[in-house]
C-alpha positions in Angstrom: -1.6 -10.8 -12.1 -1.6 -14.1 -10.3 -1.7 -13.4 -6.4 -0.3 -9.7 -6.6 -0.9 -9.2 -3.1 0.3 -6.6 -0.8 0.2 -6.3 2.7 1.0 -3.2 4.5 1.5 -3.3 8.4 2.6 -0.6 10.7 1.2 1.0 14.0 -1.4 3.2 14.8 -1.3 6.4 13.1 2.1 5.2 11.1 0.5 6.3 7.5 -0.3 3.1 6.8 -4.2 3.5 5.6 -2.6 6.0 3.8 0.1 4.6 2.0 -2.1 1.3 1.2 -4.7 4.3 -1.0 -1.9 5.5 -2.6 -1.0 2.1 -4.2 -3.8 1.9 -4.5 -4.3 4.4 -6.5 -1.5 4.4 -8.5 -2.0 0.7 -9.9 -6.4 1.6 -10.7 -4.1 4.3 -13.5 -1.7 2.0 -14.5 -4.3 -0.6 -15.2 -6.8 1.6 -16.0 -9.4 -0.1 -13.8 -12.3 0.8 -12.5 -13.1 2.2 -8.9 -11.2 0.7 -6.1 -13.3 -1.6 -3.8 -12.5 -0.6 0.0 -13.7 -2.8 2.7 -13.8 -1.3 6.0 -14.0 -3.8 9.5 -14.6 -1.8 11.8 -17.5 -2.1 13.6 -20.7 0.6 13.9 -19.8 2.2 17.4 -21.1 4.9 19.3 -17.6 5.7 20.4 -17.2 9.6 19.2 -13.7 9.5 18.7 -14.2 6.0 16.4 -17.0 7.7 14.4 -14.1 10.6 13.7 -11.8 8.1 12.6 -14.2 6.3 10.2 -15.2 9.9 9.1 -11.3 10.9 8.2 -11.0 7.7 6.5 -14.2 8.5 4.6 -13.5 12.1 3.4 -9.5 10.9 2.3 -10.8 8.5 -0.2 -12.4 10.3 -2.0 -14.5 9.2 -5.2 -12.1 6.8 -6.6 -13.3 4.0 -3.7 -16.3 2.2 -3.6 -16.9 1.3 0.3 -18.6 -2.0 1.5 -18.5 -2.9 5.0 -18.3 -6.4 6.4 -16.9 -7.2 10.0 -17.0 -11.0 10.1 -17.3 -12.7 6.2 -14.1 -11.3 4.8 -13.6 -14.2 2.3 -17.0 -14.0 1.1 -17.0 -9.9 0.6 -13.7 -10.5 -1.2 -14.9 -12.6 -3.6 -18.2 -10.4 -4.5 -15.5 -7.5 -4.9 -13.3 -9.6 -7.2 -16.3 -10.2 -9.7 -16.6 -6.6 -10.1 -13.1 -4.8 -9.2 -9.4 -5.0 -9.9 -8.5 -3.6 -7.0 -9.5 -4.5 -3.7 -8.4 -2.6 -0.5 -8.8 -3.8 2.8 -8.4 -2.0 6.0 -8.0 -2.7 8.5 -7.1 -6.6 9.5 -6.5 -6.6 13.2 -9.9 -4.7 13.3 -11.3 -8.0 11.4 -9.1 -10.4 13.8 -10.5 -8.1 16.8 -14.3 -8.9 16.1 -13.9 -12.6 15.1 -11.8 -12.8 18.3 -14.6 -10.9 20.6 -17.4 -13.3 19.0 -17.7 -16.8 20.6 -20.3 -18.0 18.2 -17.1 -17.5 15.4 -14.7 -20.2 14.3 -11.8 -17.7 13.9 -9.3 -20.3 12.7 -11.9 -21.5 9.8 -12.4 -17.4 8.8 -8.6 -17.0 8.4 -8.3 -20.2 6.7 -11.5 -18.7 4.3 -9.4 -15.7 4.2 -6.1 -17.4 2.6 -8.2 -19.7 0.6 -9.4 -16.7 -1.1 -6.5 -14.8 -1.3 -4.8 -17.5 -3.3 -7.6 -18.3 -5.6 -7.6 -14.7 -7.0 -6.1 -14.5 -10.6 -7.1 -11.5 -11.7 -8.1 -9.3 -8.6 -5.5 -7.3 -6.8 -5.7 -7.2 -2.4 -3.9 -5.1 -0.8 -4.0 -5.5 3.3 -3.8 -2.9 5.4 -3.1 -4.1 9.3 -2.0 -2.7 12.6 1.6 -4.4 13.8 1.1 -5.3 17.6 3.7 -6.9 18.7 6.2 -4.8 19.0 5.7 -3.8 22.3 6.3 -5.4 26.0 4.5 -8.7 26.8 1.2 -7.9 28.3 0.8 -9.8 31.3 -2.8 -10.2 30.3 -3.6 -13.7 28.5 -5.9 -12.6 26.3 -3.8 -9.4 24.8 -1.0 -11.9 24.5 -3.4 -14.1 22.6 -4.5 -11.4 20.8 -1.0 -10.5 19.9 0.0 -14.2 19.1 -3.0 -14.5 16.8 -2.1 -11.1 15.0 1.6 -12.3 14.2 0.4 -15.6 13.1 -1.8 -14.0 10.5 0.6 -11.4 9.2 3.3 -14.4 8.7 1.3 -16.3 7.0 0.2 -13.5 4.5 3.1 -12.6 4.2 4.2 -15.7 2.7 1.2 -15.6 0.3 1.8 -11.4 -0.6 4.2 -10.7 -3.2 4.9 -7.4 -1.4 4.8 -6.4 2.1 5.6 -3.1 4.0 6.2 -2.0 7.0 5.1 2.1 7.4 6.3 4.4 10.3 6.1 7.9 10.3 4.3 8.1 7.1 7.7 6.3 5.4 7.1 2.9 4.2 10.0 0.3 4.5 10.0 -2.7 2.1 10.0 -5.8 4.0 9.6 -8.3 0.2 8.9 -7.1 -3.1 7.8 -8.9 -6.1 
């Protein structure tokens, strides 16, 4: 299954989240795997509406995924995953990008770096990406949103290149942007 990666982008409330637990799904019976690892980046927040998010995202799963939580170490989470899973879903990247990019103590470049470096190691252990596309809006005329933006597209090419498949969901409809 050598780098069997998929990367799913689309924008906020596109089905994308959704899409990504369906395949994963759907490859845990055709392989028939064990539970799906699903690491979550968003941060703990005290934000109501957040917490409701996380929640939906929680009761959707279901029993099939096994959570962990990691905001910052992605790589590292990734490959403790891979020793015990097939199947690794990650959701949600910009979330990740967002709290390396809000952390000055953080090398963000070496993370993503980490974060490819791992991806292309994997033999046997399937990622699949879930992340928010930003940049199809205006140009913000704030520098660090357009940093932030530049940053996000940056990463999605370059997994992109590494993915065998990618998608792009809207409206709960997932277009196929490269396949395998």
């Amino acid at each position: 299954m050598k780098n069997n990666h998929i990367l799913i982008l689309g924008g906020a409330r596109s089905g994308k989240s959704a899409y990504a637990e369906k395949l994963a799904l759907s490859a845990i019976e055709s392989e028939n795997s064990q539970k799906i690892a699903y690491i979550a980046t968003a941060r703990k927040s005290s934000d109501k509406e957040m917490q409701q998010r996380i929640a939906k995202h929680i009761q959707r799963r279901g029993d099939e995924f096994i959570t962990y939580e990691e905001e910052f170490a992605l790589d590292a989470i990734i490959k403790k995953c891979a020793k015990i899973h097939d199947i690794i879903l990650i959701d949600c990247l910009t979330l990740w990008l967002s709290n390396l990019f809000g952390n000055d103590n953080i090398n963000m470049n070496e993370h993503i770096s980490n974060l490819q470096q791992t991806l292309i190691s994997l033999d046997e252990t399937q990622v699949i990406m879930v992340s928010n596309e930003v940049g199809l809006g205006i140009v913000p005329n704030n520098a660090l949103a357009r940093k932030f933006i530049d940053e996000a597209g940056i990463l999605h090419q370059e997994l992109a290149q590494i993915c065998s498949e990618v998608y792009f969901v809207t409206a709960g409809l997932p277009l196929t942007l490269k396949s395998s």
